[in-house]
C-alpha positions in Angstrom: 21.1 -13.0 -4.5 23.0 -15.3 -3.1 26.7 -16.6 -2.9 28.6 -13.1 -3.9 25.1 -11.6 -5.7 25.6 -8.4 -3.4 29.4 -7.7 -5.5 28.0 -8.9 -9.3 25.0 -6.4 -8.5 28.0 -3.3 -7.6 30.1 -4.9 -10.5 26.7 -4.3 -13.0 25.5 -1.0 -11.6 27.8 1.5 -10.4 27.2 2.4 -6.8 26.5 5.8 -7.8 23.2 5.2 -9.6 21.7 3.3 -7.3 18.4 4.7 -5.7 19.5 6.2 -2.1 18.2 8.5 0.5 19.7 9.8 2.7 18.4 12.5 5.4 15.5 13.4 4.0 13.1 16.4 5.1 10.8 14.1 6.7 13.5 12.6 9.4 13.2 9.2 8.4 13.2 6.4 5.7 10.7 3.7 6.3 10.4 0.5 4.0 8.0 -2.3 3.8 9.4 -4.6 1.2 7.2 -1.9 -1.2 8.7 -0.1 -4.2 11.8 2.1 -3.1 13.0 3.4 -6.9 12.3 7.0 -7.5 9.6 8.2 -10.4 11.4 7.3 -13.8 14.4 4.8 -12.5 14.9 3.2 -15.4 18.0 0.8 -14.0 16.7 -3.0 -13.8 17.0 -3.8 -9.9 16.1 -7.7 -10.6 13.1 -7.5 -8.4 9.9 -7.2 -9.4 7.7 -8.6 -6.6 6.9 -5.2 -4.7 4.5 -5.2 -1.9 1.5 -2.7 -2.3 2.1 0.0 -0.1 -0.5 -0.3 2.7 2.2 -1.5 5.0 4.4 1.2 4.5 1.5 3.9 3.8 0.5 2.8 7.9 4.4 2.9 9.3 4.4 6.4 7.7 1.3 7.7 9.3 2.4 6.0 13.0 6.1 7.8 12.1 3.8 11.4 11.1 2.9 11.1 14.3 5.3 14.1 15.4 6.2 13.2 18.8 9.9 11.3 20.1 9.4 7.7 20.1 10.5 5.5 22.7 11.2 1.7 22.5 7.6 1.1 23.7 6.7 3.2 20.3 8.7 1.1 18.1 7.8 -2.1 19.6 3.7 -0.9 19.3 4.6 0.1 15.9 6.9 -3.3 15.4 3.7 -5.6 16.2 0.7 -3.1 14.6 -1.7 -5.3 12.4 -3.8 -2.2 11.9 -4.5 -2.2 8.1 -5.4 0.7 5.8 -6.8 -1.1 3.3 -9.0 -2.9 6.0 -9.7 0.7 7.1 -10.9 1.8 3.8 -13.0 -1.3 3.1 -14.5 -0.8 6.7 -15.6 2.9 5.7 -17.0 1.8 2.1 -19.4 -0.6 3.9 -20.1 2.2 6.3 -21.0 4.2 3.1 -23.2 1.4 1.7 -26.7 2.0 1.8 -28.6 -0.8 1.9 -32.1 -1.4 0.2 -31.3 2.0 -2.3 -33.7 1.2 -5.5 -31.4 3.3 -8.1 -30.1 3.0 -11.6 -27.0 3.8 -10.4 -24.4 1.1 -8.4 -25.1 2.0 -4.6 -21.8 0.7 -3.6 -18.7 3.2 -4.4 -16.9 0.1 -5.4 -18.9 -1.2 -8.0 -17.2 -0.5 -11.2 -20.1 -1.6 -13.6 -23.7 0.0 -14.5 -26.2 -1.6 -12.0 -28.1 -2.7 -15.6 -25.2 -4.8 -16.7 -25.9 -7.5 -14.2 -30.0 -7.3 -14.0 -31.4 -9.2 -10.7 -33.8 -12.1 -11.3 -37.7 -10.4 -10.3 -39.4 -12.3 -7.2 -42.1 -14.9 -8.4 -44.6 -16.5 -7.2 -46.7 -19.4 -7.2 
């Protein structure tokens, strides 16, 4: 925000309705530059640039973990490239089967009616 953006933001929108937590049930609050407003916060923050969640979603399931961390923990969990979208990706593929002959799309992603994009047929010479 700036030079003095951190007052004009208080002097727009009182400190009171400003999303917080604070002690939730779950013992922590983990962030990952992701959307922190609450279902139906209507109050104009001024960002609109959210990560998807995959970051977060992953710090959540390392802090689900239900153990007590150590620093070790938090610096594994500080430097952890795993990636849950890469996770679900890797089990799609997994999922795949190759060489199918259906009318249906044999990948789980595939949005489309295998028809709508027909393969050219083998020729020969």
């Amino acid at each position: 925000m700036g030079d003095g953006g951190i007052s004009r933001l208080v002097d727009l929108v009182p400190i009171r309705e400003l999303p917080f937590e604070f002690n939730p049930p779950r013992h922590y609050i983990a962030t990952a530059n992701n959307n922190i407003l609450p279902p139906g916060y209507t109050i104009p923050l001024g960002y609109d640039g959210w990560a998807q969640p995959y970051r977060v979603n992953r710090i959540r399931e390392m802090l689900a973990a239900g153990k007590k961390f150590d620093i070790d923990d938090f610096v594994r969990m500080q430097q952890d490239v795993t990636s849950s979208l890469g996770r679900r990706f890797v089990q799609i593929l997994q999922n795949w089967r190759l060489g199918q002959v259906s009318r249906k799309p044999v990948c789980p992603v595939a949005r489309f009616p295998s028809d709508s994009f027909p393969m050219p047929r083998a020729t020969t010479s």
